[in-house]
Biotite code that builds the C-alpha atoms (Angstrom):
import biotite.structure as struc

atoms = struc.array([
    struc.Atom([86.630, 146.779, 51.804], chain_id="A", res_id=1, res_name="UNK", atom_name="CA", element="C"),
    struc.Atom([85.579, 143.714, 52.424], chain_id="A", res_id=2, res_name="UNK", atom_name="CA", element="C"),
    struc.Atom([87.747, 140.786, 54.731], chain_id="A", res_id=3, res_name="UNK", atom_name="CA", element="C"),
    struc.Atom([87.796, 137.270, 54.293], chain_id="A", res_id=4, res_name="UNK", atom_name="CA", element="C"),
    struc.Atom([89.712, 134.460, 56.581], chain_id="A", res_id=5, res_name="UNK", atom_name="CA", element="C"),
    struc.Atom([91.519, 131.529, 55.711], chain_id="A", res_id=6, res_name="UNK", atom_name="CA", element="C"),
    struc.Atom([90.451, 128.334, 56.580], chain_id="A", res_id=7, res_name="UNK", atom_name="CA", element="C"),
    struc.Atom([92.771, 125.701, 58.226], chain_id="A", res_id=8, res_name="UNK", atom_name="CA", element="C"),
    struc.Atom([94.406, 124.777, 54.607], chain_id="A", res_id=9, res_name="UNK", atom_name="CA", element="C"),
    struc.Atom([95.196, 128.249, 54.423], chain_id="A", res_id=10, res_name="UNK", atom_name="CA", element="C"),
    struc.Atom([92.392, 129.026, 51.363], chain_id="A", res_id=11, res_name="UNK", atom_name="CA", element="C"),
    struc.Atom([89.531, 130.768, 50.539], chain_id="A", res_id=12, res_name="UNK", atom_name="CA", element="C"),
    struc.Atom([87.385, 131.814, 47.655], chain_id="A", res_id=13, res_name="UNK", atom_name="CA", element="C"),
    struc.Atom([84.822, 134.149, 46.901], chain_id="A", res_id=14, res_name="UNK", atom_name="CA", element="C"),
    struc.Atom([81.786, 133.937, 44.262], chain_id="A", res_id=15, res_name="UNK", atom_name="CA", element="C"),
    struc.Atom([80.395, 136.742, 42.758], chain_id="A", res_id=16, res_name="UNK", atom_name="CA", element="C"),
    struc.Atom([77.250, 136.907, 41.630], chain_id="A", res_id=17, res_name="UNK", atom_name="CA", element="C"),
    struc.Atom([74.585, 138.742, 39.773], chain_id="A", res_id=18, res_name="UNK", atom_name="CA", element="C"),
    struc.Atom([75.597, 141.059, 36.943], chain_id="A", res_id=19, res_name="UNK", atom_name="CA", element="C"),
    struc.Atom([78.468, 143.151, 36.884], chain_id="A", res_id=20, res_name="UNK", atom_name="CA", element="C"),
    struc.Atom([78.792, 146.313, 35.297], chain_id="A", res_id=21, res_name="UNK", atom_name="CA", element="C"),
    struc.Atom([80.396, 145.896, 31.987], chain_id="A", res_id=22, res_name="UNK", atom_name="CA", element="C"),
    struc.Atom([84.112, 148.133, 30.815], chain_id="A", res_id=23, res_name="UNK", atom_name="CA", element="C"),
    struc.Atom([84.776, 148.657, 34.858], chain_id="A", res_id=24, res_name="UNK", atom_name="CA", element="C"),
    struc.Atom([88.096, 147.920, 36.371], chain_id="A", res_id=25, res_name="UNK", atom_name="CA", element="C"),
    struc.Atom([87.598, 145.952, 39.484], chain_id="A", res_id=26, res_name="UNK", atom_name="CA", element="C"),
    struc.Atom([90.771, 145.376, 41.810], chain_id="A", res_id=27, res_name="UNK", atom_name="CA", element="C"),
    struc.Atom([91.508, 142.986, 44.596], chain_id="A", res_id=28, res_name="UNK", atom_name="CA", element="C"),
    struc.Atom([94.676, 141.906, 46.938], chain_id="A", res_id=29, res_name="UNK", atom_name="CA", element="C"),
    struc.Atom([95.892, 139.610, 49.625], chain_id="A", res_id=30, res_name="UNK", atom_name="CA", element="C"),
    struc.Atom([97.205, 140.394, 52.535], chain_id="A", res_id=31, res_name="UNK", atom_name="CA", element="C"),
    struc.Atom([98.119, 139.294, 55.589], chain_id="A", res_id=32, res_name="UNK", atom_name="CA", element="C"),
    struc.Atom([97.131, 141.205, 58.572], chain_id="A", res_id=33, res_name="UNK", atom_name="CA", element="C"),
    struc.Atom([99.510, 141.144, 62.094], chain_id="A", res_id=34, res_name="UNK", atom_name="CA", element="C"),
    struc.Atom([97.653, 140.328, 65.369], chain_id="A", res_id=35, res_name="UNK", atom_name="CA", element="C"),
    struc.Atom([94.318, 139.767, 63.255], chain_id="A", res_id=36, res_name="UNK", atom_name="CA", element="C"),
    struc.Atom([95.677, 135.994, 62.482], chain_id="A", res_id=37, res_name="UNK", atom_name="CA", element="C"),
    struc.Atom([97.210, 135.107, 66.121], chain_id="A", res_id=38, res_name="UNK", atom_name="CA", element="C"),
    struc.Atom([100.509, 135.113, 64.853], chain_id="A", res_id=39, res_name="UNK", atom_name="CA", element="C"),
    struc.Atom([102.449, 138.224, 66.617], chain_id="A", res_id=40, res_name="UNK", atom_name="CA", element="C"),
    struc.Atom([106.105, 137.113, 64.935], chain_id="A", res_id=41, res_name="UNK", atom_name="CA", element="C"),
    struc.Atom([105.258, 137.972, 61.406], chain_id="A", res_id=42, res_name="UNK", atom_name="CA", element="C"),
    struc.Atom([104.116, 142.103, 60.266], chain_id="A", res_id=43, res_name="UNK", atom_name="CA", element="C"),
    struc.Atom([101.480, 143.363, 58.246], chain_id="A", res_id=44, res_name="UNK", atom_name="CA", element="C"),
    struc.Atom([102.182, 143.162, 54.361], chain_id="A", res_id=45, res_name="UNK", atom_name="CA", element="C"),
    struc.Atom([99.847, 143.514, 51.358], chain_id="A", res_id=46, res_name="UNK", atom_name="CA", element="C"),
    struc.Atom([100.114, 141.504, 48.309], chain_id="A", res_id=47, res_name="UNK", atom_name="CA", element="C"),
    struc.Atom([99.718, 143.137, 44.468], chain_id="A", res_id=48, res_name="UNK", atom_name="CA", element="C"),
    struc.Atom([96.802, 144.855, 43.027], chain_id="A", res_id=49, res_name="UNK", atom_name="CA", element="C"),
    struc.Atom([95.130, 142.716, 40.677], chain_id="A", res_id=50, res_name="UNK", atom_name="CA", element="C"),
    struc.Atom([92.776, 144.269, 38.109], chain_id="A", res_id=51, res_name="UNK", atom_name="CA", element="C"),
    struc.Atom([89.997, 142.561, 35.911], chain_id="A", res_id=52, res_name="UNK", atom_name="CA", element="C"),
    struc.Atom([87.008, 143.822, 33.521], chain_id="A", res_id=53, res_name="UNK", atom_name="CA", element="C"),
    struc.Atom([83.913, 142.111, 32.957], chain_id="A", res_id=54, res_name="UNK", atom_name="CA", element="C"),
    struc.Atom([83.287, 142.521, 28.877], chain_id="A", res_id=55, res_name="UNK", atom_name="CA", element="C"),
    struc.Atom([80.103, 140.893, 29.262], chain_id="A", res_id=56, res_name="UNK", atom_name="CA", element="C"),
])
C-alpha cells in the first residue's frame, strides 16, 4: 500500500512509469485517514475501488 498527502489545495497525483504488465487489473482508492490529517472532528472513511487494465 502505498500513501500519498494532499497538498494545501487539497490535490495530488501520481505518475507511473515504466511498463506495466499488460491484461492485469490494477485498483486504487481515496481515503481519508482520522488523526493522520490533524483534523480529530471528522472519522476514517475510504472512498470506491477503482479498477483499470493496461491493454498495451
Amino acid at each position: 500500500m502505498f500513501t500519498f498527502a494532499l497538498d494545501s489545495y487539497g490535490k495530488d497525483s501520481v505518475v507511473l512509469e515504466g511498463t506495466p504488465p499488460t491484461g492485469v487489473r490494477f485498483r486504487l482508492r481515496s481515503s481519508y485517514l482520522d488523526t493522520k490529517s490533524g483534523d480529530n472532528v471528522n472519522t476514517t472513511t475510504y472512498g470506491g475501488w477503482k479498477y483499470f487494465v493496461f491493454t498495451r
